[in-house]
C-alpha positions as CSV (number, residue, x, y, z in Angstrom):
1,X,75.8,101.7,122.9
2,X,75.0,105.2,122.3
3,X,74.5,107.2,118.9
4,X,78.0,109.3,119.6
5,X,79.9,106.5,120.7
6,X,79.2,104.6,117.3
7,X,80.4,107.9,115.4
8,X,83.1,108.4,117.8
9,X,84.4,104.2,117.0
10,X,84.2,105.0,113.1
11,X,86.5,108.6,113.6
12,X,89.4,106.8,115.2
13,X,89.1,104.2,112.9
14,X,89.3,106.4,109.9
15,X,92.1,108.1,111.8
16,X,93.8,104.8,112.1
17,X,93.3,104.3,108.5
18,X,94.7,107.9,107.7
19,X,97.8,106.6,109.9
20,X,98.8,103.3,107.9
21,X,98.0,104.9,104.5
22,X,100.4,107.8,105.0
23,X,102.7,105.6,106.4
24,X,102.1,103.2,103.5
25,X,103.3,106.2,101.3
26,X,106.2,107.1,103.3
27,X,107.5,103.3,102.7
28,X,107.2,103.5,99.4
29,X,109.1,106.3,99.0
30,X,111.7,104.9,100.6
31,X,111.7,101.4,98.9
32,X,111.3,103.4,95.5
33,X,114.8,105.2,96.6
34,X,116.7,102.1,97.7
35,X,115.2,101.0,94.6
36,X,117.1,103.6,92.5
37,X,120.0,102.9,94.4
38,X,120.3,99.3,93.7
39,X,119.3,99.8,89.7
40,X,122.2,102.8,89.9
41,X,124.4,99.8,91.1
42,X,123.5,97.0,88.3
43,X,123.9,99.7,85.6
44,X,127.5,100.5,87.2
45,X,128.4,96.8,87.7
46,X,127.2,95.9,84.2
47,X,129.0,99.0,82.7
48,X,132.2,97.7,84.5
49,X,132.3,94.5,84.1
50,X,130.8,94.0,80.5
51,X,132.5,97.3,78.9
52,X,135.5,98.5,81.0
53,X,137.0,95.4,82.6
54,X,137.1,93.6,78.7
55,X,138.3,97.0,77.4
56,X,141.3,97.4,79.6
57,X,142.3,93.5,80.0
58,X,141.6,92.4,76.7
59,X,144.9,91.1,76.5
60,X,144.4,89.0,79.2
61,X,141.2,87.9,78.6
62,X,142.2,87.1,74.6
63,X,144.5,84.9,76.5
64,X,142.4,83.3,79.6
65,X,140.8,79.8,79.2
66,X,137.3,79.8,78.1
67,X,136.3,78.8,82.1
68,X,137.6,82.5,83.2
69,X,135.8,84.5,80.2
70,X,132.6,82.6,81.0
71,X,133.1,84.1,85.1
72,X,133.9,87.1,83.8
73,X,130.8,87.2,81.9
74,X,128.4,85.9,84.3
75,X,129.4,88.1,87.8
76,X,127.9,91.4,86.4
77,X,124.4,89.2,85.9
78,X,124.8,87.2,89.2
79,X,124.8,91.0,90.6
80,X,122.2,92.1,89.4
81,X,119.9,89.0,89.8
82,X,121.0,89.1,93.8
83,X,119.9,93.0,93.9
84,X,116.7,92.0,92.4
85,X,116.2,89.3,94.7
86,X,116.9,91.5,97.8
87,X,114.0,94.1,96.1
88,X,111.4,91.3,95.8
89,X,112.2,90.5,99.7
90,X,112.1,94.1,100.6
91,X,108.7,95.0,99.2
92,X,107.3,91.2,100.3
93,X,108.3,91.9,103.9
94,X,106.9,96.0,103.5
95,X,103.8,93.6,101.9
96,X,103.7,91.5,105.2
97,X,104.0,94.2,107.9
98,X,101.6,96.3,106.4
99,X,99.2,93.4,106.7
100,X,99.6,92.5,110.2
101,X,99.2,96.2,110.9
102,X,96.1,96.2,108.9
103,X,95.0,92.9,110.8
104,X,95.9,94.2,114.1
105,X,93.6,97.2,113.6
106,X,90.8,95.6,112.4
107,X,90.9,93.3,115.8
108,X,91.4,96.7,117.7
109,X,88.0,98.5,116.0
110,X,86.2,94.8,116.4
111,X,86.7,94.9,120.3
């Protein structure tokens, strides 16, 4: 192997490198705006459930069974644990795809 290849290999990988960090970036930035998105949506479900729904019902909920206050009570929270949930699976699948890419270019420099 000659002198300019070796220097030539170790460009493109750098290149490559360039590639999945900016692309890296660009996937953050998009799962830090679905990330807004969903923490807009448990401050809006927690806000309506917890403050608005109790405001304007309280008569019926003075009057429900202790079963319905307890649901009425625990939706806003199963919300917001099942938006967290789908954030943690986001980012791990971001997590895994970014490592196969990594994987996958580490074999292509190697050969």
């Amino acid at each position: 192997m000659d002198e300019r290849d070796v220097i030539k290999e170790r460009i493109d990988y750098i290149s490559k490198s360039d590639t999945i960090l900016y692309s890296t970036i660009n996937e953050d930035i998009k799962l830090s705006g679905l990330t807004i998105i969903c923490c807009v949506y448990c401050i809006a479900v927690f806000i309506f459930y917890m403050i608005i729904t109790p405001y304007f019902m309280k008569v019926e909920i003075d009057n429900a069974s202790l079963f319905s206050k307890i649901i009425v009570r625990v939706i806003p929270v199963y919300f917001i644990l099942l938006m967290v949930y789908i954030l943690k699976v986001l980012k791990l699948t971001k997590l895994r795809k970014l490592l196969k890419d990594e994987n996958k270019n580490r074999e292509t420099v190697q050969t």
